[in-house]
PDB file of N, CA, C, O and CB in Angstrom:
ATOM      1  N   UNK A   1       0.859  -1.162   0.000  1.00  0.00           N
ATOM      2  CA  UNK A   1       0.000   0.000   0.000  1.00  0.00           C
ATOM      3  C   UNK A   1       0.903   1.222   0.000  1.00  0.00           C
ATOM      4  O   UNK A   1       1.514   1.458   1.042  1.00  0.00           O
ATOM      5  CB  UNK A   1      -0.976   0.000   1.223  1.00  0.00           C
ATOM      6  N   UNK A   2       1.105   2.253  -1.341  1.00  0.00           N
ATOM      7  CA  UNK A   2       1.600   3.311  -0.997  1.00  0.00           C
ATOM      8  C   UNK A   2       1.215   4.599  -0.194  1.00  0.00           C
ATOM      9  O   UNK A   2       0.122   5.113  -0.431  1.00  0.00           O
ATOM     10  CB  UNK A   2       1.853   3.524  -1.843  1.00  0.00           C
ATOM     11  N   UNK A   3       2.013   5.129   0.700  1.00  0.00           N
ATOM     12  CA  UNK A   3       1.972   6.380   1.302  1.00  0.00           C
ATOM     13  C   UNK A   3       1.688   7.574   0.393  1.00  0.00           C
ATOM     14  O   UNK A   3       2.251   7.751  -0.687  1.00  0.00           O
ATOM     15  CB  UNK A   3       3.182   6.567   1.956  1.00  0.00           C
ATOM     16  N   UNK A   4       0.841   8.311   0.882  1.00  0.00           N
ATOM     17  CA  UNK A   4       0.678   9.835   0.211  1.00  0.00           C
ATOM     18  C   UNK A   4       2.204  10.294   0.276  1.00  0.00           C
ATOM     19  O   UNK A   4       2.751   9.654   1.174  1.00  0.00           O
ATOM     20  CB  UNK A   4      -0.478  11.043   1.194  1.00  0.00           C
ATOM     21  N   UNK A   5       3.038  11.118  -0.312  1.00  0.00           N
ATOM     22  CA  UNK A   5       3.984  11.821  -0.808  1.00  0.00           C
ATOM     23  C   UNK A   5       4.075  12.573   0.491  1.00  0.00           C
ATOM     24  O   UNK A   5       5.108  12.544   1.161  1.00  0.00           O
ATOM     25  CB  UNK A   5       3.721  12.556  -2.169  1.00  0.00           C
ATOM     26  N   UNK A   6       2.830  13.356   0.912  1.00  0.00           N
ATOM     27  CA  UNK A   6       3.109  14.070   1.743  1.00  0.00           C
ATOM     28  C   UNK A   6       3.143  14.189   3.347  1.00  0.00           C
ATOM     29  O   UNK A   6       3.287  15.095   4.169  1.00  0.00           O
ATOM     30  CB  UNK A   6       2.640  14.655   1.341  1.00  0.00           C
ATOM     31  N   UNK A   7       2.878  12.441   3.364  1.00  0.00           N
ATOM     32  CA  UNK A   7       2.635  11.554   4.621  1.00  0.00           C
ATOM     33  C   UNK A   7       3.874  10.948   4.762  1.00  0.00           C
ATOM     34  O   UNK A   7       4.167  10.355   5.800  1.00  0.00           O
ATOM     35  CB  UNK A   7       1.456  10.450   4.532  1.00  0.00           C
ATOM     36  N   UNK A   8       4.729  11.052   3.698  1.00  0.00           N
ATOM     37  CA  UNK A   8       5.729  10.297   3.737  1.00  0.00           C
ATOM     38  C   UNK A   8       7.059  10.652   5.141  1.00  0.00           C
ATOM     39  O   UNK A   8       7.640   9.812   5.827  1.00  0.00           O
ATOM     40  CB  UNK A   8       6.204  10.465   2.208  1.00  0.00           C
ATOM     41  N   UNK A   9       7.179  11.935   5.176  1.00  0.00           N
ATOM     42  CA  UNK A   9       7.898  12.304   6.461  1.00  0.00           C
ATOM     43  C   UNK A   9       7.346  12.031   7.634  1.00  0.00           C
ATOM     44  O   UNK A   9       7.937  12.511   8.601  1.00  0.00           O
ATOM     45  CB  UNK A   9       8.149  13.566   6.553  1.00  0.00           C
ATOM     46  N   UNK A  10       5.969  11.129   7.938  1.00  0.00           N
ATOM     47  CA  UNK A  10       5.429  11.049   8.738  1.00  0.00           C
ATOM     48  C   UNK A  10       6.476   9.492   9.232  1.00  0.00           C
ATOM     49  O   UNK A  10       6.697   9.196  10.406  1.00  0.00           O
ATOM     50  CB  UNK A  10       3.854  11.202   8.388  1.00  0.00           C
ATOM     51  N   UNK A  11       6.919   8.796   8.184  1.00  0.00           N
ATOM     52  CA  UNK A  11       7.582   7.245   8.355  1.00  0.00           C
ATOM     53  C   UNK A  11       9.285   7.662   8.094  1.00  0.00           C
ATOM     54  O   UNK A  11      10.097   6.766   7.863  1.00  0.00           O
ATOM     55  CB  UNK A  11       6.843   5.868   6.893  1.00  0.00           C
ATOM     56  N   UNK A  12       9.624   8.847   8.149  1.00  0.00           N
ATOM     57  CA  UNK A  12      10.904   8.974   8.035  1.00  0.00           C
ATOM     58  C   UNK A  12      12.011   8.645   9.052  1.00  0.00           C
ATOM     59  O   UNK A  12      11.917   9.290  10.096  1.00  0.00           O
ATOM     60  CB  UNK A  12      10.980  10.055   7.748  1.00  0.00           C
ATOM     61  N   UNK A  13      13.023   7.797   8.977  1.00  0.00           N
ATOM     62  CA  UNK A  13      13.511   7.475  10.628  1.00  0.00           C
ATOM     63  C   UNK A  13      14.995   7.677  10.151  1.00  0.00           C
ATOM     64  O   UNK A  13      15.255   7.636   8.949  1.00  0.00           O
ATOM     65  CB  UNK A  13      13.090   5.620  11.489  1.00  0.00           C
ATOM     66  N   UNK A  14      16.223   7.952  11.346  1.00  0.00           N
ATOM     67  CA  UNK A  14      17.215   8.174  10.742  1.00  0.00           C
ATOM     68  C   UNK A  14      18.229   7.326  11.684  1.00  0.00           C
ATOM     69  O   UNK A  14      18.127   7.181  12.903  1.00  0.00           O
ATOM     70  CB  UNK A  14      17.407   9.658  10.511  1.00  0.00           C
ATOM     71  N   UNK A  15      19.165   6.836  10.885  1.00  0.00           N
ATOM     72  CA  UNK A  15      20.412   5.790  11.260  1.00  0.00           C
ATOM     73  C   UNK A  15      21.644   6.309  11.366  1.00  0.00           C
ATOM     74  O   UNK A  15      21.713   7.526  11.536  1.00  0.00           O
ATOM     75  CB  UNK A  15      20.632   4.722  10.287  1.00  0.00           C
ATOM     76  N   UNK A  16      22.733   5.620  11.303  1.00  0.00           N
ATOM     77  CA  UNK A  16      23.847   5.851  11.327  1.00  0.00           C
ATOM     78  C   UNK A  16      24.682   5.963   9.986  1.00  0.00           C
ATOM     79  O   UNK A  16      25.725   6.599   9.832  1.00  0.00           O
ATOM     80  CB  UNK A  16      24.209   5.040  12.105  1.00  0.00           C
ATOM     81  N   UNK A  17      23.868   5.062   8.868  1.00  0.00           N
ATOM     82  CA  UNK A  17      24.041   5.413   7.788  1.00  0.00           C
ATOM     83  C   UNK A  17      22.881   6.223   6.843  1.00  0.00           C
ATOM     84  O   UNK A  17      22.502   5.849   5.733  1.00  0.00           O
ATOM     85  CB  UNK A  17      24.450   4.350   7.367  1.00  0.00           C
ATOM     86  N   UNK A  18      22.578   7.012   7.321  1.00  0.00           N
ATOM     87  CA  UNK A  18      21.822   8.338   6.681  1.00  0.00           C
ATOM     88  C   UNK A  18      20.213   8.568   7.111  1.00  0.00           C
ATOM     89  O   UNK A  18      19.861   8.023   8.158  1.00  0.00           O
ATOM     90  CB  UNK A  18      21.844   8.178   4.944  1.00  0.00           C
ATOM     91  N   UNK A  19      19.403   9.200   6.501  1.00  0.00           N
ATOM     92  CA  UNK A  19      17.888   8.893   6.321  1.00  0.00           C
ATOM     93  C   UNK A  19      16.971   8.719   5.906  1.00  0.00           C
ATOM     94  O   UNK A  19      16.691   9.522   5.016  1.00  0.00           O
ATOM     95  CB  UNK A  19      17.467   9.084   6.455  1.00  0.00           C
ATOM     96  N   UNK A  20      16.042   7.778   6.166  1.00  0.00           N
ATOM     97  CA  UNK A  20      15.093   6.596   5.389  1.00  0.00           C
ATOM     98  C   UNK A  20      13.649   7.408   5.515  1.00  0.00           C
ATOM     99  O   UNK A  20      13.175   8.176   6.353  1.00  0.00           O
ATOM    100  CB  UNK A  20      15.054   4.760   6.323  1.00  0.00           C
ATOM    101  N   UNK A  21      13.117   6.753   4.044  1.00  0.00           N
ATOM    102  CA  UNK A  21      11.517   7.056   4.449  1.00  0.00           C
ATOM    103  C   UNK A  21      10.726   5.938   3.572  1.00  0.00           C
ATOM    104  O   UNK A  21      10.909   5.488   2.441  1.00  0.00           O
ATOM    105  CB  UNK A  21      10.928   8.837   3.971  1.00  0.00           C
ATOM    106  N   UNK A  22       9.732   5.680   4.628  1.00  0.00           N
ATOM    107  CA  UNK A  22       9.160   4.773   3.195  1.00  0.00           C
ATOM    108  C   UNK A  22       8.422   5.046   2.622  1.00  0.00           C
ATOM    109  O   UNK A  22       7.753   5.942   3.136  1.00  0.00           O
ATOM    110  CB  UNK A  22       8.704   3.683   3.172  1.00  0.00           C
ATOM    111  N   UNK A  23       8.031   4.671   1.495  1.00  0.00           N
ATOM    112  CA  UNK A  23       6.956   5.010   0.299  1.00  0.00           C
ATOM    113  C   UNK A  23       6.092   4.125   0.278  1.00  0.00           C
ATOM    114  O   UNK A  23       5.039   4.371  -0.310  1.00  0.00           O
ATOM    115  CB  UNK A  23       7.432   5.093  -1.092  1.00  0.00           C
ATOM    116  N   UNK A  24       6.276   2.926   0.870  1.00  0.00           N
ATOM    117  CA  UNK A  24       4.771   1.846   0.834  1.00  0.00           C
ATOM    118  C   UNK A  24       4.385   1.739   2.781  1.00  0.00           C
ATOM    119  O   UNK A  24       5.177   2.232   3.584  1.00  0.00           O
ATOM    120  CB  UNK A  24       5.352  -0.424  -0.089  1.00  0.00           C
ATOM    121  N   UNK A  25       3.470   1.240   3.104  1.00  0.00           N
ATOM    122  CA  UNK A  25       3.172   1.180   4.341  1.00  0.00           C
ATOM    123  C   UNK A  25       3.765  -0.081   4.776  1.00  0.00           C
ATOM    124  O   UNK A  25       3.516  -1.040   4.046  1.00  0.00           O
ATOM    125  CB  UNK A  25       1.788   1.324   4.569  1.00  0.00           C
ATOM    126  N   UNK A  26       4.748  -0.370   6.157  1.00  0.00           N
ATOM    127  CA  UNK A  26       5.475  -1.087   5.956  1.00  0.00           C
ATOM    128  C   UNK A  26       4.091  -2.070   7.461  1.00  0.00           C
ATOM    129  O   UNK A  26       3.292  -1.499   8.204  1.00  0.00           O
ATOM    130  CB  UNK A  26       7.381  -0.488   6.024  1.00  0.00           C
ATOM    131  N   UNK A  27       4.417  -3.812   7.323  1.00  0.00           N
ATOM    132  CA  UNK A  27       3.677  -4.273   7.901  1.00  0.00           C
ATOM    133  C   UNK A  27       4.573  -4.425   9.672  1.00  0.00           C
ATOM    134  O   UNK A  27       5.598  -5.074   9.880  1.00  0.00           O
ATOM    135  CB  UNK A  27       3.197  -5.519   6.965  1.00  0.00           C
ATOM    136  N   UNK A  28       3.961  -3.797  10.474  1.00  0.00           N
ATOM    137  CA  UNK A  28       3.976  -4.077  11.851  1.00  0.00           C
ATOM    138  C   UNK A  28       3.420  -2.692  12.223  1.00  0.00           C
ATOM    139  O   UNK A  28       3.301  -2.328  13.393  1.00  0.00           O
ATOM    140  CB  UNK A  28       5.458  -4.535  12.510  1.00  0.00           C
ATOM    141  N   UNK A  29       3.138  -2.059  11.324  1.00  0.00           N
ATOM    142  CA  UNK A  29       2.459  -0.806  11.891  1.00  0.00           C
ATOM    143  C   UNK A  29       0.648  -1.272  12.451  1.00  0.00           C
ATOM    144  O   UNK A  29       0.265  -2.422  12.234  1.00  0.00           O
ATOM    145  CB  UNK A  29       2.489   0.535  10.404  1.00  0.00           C
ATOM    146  N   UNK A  30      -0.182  -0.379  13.062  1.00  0.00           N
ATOM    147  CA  UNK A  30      -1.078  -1.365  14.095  1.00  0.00           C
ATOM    148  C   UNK A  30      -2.364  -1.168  12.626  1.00  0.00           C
ATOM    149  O   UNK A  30      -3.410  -1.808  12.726  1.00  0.00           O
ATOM    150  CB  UNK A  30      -1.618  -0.489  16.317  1.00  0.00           C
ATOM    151  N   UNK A  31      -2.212  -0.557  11.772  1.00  0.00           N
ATOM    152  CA  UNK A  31      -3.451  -0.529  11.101  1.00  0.00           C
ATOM    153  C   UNK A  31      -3.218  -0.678   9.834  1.00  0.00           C
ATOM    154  O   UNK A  31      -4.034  -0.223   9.032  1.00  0.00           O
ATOM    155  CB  UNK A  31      -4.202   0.573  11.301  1.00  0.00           C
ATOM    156  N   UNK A  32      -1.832  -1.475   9.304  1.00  0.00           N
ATOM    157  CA  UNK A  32      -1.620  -1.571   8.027  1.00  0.00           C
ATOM    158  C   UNK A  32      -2.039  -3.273   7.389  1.00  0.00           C
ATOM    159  O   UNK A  32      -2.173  -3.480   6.183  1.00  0.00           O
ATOM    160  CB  UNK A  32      -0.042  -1.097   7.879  1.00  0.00           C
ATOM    161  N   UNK A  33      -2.164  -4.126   8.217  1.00  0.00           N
ATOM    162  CA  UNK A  33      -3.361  -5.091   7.792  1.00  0.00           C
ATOM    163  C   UNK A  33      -4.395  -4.645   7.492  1.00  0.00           C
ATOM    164  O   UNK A  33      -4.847  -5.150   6.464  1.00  0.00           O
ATOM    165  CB  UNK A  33      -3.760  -5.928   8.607  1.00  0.00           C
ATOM    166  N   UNK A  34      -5.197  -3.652   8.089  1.00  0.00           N
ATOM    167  CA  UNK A  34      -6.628  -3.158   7.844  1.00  0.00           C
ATOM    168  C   UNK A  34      -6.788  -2.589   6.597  1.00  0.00           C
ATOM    169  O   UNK A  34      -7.778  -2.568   5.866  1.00  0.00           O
ATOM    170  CB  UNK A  34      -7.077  -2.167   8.806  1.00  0.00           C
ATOM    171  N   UNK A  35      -5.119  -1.899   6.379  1.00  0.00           N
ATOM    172  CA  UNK A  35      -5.470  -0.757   4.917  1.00  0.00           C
ATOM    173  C   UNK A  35      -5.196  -1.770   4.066  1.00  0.00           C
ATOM    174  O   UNK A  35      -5.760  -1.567   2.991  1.00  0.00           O
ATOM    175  CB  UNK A  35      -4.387   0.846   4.522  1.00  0.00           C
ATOM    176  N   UNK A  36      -4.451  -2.972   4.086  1.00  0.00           N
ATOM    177  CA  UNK A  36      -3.604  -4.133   3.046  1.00  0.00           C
ATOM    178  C   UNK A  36      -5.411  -4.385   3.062  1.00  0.00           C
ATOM    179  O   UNK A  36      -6.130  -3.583   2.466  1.00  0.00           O
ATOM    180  CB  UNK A  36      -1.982  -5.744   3.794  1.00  0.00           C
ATOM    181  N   UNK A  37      -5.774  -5.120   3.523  1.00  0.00           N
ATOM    182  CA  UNK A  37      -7.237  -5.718   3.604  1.00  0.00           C
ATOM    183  C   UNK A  37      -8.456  -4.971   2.507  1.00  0.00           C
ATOM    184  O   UNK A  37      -9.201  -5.370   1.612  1.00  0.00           O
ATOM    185  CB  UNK A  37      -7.755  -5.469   5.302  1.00  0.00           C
ATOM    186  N   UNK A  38      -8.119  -3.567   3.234  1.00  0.00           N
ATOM    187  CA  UNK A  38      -9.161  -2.763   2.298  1.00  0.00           C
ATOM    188  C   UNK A  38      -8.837  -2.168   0.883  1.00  0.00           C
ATOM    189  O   UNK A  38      -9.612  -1.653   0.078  1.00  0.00           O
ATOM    190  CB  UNK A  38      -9.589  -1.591   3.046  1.00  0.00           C
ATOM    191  N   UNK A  39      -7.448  -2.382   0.793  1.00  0.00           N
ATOM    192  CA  UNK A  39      -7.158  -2.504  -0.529  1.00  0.00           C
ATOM    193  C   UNK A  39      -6.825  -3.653  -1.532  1.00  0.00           C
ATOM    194  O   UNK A  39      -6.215  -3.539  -2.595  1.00  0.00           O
ATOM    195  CB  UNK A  39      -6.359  -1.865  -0.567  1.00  0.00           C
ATOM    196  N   UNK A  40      -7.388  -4.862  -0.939  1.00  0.00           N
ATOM    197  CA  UNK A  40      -7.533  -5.988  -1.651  1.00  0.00           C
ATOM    198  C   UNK A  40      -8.810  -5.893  -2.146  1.00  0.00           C
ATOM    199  O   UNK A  40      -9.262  -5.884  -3.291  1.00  0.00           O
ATOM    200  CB  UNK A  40      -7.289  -7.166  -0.943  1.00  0.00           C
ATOM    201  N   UNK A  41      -9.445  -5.802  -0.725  1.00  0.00           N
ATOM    202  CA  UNK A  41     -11.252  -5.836  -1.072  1.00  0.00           C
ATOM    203  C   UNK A  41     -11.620  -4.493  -2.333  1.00  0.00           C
ATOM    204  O   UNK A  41     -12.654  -4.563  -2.997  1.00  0.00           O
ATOM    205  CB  UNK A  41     -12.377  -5.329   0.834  1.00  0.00           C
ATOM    206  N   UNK A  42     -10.764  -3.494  -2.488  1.00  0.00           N
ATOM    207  CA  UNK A  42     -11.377  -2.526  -3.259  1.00  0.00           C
ATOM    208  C   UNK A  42     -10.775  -3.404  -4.644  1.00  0.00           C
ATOM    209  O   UNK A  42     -11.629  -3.497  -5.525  1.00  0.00           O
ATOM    210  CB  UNK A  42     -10.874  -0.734  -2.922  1.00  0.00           C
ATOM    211  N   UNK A  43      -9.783  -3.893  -4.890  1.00  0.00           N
ATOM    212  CA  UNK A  43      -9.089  -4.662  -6.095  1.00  0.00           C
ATOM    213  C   UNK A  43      -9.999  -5.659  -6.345  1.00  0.00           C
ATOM    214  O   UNK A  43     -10.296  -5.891  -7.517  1.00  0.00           O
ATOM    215  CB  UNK A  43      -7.615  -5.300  -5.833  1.00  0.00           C
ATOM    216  N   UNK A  44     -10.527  -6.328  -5.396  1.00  0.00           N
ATOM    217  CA  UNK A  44     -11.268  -7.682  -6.094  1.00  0.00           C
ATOM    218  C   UNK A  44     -12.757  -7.647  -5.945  1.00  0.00           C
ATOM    219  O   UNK A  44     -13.375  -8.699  -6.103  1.00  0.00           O
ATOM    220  CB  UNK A  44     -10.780  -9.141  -5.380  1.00  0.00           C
ATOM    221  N   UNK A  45     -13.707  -6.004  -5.516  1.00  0.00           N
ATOM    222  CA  UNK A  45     -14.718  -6.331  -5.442  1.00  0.00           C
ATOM    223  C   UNK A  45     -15.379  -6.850  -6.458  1.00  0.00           C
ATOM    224  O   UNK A  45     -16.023  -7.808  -6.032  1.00  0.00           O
ATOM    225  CB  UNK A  45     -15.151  -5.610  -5.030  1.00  0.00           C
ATOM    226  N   UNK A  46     -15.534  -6.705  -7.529  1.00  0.00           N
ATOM    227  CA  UNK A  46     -16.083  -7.505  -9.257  1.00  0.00           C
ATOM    228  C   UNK A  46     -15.775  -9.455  -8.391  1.00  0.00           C
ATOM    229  O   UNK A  46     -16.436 -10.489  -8.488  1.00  0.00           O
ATOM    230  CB  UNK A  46     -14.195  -6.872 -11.474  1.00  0.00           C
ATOM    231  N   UNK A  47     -15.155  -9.296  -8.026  1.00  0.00           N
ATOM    232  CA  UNK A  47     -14.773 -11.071  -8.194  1.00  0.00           C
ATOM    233  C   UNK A  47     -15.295 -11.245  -6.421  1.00  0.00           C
ATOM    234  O   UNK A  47     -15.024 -12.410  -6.130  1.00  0.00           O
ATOM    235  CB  UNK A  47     -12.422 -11.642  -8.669  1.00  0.00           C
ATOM    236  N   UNK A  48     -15.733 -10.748  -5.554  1.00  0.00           N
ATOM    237  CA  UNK A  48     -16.265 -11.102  -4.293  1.00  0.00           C
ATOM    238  C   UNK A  48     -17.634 -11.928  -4.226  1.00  0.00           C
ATOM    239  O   UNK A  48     -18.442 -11.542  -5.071  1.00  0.00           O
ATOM    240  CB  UNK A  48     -16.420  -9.872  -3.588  1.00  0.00           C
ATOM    241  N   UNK A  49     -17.936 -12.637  -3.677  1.00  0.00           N
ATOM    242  CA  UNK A  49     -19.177 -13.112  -3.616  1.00  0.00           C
ATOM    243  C   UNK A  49     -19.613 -13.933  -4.491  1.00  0.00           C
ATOM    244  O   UNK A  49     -20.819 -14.180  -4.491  1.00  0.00           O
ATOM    245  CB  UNK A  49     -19.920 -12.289  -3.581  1.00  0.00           C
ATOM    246  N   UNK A  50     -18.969 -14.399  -5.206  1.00  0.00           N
ATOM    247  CA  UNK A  50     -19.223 -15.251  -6.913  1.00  0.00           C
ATOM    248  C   UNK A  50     -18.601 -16.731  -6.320  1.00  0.00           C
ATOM    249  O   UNK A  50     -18.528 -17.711  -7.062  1.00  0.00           O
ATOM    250  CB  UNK A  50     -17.938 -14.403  -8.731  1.00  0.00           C
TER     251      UNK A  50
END
């Protein structure tokens, strides 16, 4: 699931070798199953229930 552009400094973290941000929602965050989930279900609604 990608991050808005402008959400993206919201996941920015910094190391010893420089600083990171991510661009997709990474999984152990507490609500990124829910968004993975709801963006399956929006991909396969045509094929749900059949």
């Amino acid at each position: 699931v990608e991050l808005f552009v402008e959400d993206q400094h919201k996941m920015t973290f910094t190391t010893p070798w420089g600083t990171f941000a991510y661009r997709r929602m990474p999984f152990g965050l507490i609500n990124a199953r829910a968004m993975f989930q709801r963006a399956m279900d929006l991909s396969f609604r045509d094929l749900m229930g059949k």
